[in-house]
C-alpha positions in Angstrom: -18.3 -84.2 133.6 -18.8 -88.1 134.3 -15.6 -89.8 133.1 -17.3 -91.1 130.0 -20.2 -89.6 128.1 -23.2 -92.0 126.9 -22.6 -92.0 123.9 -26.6 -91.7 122.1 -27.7 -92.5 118.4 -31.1 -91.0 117.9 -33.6 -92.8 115.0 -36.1 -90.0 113.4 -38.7 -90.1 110.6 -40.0 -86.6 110.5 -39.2 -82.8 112.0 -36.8 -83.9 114.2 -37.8 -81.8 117.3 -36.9 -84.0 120.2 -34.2 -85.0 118.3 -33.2 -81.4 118.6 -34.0 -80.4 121.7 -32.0 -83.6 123.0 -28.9 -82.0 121.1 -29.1 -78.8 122.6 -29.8 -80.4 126.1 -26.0 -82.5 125.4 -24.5 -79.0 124.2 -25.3 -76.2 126.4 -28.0 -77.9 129.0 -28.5 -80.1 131.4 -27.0 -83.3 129.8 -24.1 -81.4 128.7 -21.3 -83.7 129.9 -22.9 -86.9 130.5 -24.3 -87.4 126.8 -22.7 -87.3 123.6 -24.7 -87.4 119.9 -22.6 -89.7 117.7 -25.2 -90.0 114.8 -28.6 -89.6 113.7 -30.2 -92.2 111.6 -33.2 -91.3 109.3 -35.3 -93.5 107.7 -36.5 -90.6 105.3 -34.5 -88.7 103.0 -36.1 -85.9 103.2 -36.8 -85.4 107.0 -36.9 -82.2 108.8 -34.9 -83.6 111.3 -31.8 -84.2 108.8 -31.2 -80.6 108.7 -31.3 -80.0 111.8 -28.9 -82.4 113.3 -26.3 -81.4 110.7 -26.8 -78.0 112.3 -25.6 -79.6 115.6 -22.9 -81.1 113.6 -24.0 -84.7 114.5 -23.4 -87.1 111.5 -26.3 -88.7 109.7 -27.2 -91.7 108.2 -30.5 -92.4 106.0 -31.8 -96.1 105.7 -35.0 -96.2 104.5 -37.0 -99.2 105.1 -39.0 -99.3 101.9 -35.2 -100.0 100.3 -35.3 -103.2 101.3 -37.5 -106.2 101.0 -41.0 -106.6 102.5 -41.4 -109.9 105.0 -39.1 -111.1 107.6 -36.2 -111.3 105.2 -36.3 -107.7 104.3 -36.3 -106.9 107.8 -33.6 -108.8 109.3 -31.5 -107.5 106.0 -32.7 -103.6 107.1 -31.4 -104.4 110.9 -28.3 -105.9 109.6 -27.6 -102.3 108.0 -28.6 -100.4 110.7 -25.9 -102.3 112.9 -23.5 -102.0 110.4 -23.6 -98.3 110.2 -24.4 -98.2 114.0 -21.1 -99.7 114.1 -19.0 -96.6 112.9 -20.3 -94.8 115.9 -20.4 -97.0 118.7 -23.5 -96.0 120.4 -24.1 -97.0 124.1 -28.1 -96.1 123.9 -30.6 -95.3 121.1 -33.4 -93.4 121.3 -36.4 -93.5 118.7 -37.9 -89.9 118.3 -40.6 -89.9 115.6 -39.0 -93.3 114.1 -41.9 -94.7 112.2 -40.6 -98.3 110.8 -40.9 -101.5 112.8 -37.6 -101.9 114.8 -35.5 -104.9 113.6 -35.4 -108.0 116.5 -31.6 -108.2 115.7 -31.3 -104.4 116.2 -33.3 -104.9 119.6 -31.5 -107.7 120.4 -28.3 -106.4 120.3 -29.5 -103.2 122.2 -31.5 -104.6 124.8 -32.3 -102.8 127.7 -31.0 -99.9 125.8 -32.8 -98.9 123.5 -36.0 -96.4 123.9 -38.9 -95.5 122.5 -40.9 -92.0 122.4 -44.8 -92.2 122.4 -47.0 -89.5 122.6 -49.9 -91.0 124.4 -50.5 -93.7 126.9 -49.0 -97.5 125.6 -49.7 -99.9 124.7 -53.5 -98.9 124.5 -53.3 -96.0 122.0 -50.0 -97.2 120.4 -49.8 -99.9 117.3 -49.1 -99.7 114.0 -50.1 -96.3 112.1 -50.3 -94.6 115.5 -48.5 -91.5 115.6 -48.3 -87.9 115.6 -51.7 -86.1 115.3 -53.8 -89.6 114.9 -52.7 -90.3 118.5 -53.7 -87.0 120.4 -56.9 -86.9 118.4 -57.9 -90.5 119.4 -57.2 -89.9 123.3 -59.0 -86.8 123.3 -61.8 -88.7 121.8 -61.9 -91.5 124.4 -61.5 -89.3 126.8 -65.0 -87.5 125.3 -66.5 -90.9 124.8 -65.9 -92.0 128.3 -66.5 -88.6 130.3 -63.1 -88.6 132.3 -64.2 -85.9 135.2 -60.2 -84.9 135.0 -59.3 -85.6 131.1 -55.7 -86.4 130.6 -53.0 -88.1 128.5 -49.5 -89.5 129.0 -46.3 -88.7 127.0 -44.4 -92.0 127.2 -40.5 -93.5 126.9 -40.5 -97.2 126.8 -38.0 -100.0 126.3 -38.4 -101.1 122.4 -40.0 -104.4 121.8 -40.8 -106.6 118.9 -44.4 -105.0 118.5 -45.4 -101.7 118.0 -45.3 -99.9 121.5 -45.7 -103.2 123.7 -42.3 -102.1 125.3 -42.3 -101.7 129.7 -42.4 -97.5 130.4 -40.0 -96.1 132.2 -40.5 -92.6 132.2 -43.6 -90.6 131.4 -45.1 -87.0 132.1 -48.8 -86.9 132.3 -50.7 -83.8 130.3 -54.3 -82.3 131.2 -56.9 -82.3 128.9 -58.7 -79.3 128.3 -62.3 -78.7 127.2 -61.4 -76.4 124.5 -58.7 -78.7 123.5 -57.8 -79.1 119.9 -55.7 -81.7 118.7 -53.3 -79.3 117.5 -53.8 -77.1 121.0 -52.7 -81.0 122.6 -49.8 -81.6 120.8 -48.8 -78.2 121.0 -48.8 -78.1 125.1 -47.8 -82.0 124.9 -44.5 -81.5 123.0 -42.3 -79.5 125.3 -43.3 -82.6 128.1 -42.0 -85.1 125.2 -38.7 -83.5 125.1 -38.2 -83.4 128.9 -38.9 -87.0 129.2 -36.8 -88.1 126.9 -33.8 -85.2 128.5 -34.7 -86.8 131.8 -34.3 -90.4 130.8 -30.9 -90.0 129.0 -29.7 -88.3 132.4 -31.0 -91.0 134.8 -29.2 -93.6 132.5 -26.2 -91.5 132.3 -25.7 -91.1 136.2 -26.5 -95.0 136.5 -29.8 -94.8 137.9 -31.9 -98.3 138.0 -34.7 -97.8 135.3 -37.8 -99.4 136.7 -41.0 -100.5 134.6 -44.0 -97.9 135.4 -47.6 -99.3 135.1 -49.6 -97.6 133.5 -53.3 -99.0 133.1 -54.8 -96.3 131.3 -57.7 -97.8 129.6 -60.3 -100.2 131.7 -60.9 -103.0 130.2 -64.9 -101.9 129.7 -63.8 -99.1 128.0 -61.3 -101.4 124.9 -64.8 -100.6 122.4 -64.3 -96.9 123.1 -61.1 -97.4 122.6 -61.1 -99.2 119.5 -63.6 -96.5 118.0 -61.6 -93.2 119.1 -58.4 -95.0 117.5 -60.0 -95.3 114.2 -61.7 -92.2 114.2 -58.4 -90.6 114.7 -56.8 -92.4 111.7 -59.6 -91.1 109.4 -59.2 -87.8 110.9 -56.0 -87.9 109.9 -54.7 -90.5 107.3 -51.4 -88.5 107.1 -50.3 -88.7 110.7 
């Protein structure tokens, strides 16, 4: 055991499943010792996730955005409650596992450089607002099909948080074949372990002191930014629920 844990505050919207397997991985795996859960915050009441982090015993908070006002004002008053309930716990590093609201600059600000985000596809290309779950794997396999890749493939990403919807530097990904019999459901499926062991592997590195360095990425040519645009919004009418 290092003399003192990280100690890690996890933000969720949904099922919770990294969230999870990051618990498990501080209790009986291979972060066991180095990182310690000190709270969950969910910005839905009625996330999986919730449930599931109370059967780790890890505290939870809810804050939903939508509580609060819409503009700037709104959201500078949402990240002055996150940091007040943050403040209970003392976090040294957050991590955003299937945190859907727009990050607060005052929340950033006073976590920089330590605070990360999960993505399940290459960023900043098929990131932005609305770009999530399902809506994300369906849109690279459709570039991928528009621009006949010989050797199809996405990217399961952890990046620095930033002001705008996945513009953050990566700093550790894991890089997932394509198949041609690939649903998006078959994706995500095969994609999801690789999700949680980036984001296991980055809490280590951080926890043993390594120096984080910003990975390039470069994903998406810039001839290819129409097929692009189209796969993206095909995959948010595929699916308008995520």
């Amino acid at each position: 055991m290092i003399e003192n844990e990280v100690r890690l505050a996890m933000f969720i919207s949904g099922g919770g499943t990294t969230m999870e397997a990051i618990g498990q991985a501080c209790l009986y795996g291979e972060l066991r010792g180095l990182v310690k859960p000190v709270v969950v915050i969910s910005s839905k009441d009625a996330a999986g996730g919730i449930e599931k982090a109370r059967k780790l015993h890890i505290p939870v908070e809810i804050i939903a955005r939508n509580e609060f006002r819409k503009g700037a004002a709104g959201q500078e008053e949402f990240g002055r409650e996150i940091l007040r309930r943050l403040s209970r716990y003392r976090p040294d590093v957050i991590t955003q596992n299937g945190w859907l609201p727009l990050t607060p600059e005052n929340v950033i600000y006073k976590f920089r450089e330590n605070i990360f985000n999960q993505h399940p596809g290459p960023v900043p290309e098929f990131g932005g607002q609305g770009m999530y779950g399902r809506r994300v794997h369906a849109a690279v396999i459709i570039f991928n099909r528009l621009s006949q890749r010989r050797d199809p493939y996405t990217m399961v990403i952890a990046q620095r948080v930033s002001k705008e919807y996945d513009q953050g530097n990566v700093v550790q990904h894991a890089v997932v074949s394509i198949l041609p019999t690939d649903t998006v459901d078959d994706l995500q499926k095969r994609a999801l372990p690789l999700e949680h062991e980036v984001q296991i592997q980055l809490l280590r590195r951080i926890a043993l002191g390594e120096n984080l360095k910003n990975l390039t990425v470069n994903y998406v040519k810039p001839e290819e930014e129409s097929l692009l645009k189209r796969a993206k919004e095909i995959g948010m009418v595929l699916y308008p629920r995520g």
